[in-house]
N, C-alpha and C positions, 0 to 999 in steps of 0.2 A: 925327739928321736922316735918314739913309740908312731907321733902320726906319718912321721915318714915310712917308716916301716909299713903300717896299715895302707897307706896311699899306693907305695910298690906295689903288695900283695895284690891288692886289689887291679894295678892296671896289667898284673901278670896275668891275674885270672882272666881278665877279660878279654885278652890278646891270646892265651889260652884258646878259650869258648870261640872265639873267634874265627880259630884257625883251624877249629872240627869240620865247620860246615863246608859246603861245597860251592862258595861264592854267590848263590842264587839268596834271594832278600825271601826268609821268611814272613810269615803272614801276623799281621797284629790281628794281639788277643782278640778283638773285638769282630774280627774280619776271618775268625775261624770259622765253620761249621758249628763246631762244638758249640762256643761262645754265643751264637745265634739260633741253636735248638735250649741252650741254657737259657737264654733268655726267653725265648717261645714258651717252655714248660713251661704246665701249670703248676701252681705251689699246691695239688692236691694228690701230687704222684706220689706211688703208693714208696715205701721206705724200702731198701734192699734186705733182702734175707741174709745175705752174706757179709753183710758188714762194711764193705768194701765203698761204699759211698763216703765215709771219715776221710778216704786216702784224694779224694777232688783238692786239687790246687799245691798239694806235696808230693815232691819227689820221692821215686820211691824208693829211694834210701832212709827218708825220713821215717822213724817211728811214732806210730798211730795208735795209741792204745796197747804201747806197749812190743808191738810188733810192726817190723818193716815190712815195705810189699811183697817186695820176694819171697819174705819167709810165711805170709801171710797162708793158712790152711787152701783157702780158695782158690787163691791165685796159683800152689804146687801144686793141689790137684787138677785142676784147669792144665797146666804145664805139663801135669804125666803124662792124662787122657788125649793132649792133644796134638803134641810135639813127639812123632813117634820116633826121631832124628835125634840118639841120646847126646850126640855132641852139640848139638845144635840146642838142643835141652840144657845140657850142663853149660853151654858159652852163656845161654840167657840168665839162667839160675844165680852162676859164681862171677862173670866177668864183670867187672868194676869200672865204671868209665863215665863220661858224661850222662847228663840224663835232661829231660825234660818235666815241668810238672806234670803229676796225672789230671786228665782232663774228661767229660765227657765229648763222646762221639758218637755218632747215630744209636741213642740209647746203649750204648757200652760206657767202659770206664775206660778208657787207654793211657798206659805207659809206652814212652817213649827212650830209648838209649844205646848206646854206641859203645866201642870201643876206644880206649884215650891215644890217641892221636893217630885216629884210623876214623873218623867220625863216619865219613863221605863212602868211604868203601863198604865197613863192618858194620851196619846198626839194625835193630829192629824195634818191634810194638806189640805188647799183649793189649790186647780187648777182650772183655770180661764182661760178660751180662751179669749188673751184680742183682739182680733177681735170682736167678739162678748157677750161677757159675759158669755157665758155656763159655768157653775162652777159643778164639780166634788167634792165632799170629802170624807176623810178618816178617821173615827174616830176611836180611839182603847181604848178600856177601859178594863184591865186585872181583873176586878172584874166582870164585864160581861162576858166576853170570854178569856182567857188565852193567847188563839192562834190563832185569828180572829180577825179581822177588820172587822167593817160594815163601807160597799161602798153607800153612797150616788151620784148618777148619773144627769144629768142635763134631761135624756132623761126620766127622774122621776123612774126611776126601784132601785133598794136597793140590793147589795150583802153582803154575807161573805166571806171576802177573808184570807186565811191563810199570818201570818205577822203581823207585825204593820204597823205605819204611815212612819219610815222612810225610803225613798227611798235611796238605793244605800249601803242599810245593807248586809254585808254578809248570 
């Protein structure tokens, strides 16, 4: 009875996860960016100041030393200084939803996440220099803009970039 149980859960989840995206085939690991400057770097790069290299390949809900991403010192203040939009702040901060693992990308660390059963419309991504904290992000909300991202910058400047949050979309 227990595996039956287990076997449901599990094909609910996945028809779940399934049903965030927006039909288009995301990119295997291997065929990311990230996945292929990961593999590029040399094993003599220098270690982060911040900590935040521990959080590579866990989501970040998961706790790292004790502390989840969100809640991680770096990653809120990366979020105060750069997200000057407090509800757009607070939706990234507290909203609960899917996620992706954290990965690198062009030398940052990036989280990826959404809203639960709003994937396609609602999601965004911090990027964090974990050398220093400079946090980047990307929030996409399809009832605001259809086909537009607002860029939030750490250098404090704000764009609209055609796309959404996921990197590595066709």
């Amino acid at each position: 009875m227990t595996h039956r149980r287990l076997f449901t859960l599990a094909a609910l989840t996945t028809l779940t996860l399934a049903a965030c995206g927006d039909g288009r085939r995301r990119a295997d690991a291997s065929e990311t960016p990230a996945a292929k400057s990961k593999a590029a770097a040399p094993s003599s790069a220098p270690q982060a100041d911040t900590g935040l290299q521990a959080y590579v390949d866990h989501f970040p809900f998961d706790v790292v030393n004790g502390v989840a991403w969100n809640d991680h010192p770096a990653v809120k203040a990366g979020l105060a200084k750069t997200v000057t939009n407090a509800e757009i702040r607070r939706t990234i901060e507290t909203l609960a939803g899917p996620s992706a693992p954290i990965e690198r990308h062009e030398g940052k660390l990036m989280s990826w996440a959404c809203e639960a059963h709003n994937c396609g419309p609602h999601q965004w991504s911090v990027l964090i220099d974990p050398s220093n904290g400079a946090t980047d992000v990307c929030y996409y909300n399809e009832s605001v803009n259809g086909s537009r991202a607002h860029w939030f910058f750490a250098a404090g400047t704000e764009q609209w970039r055609d796309g959404n949050c996921q990197f590595g979309e066709d």
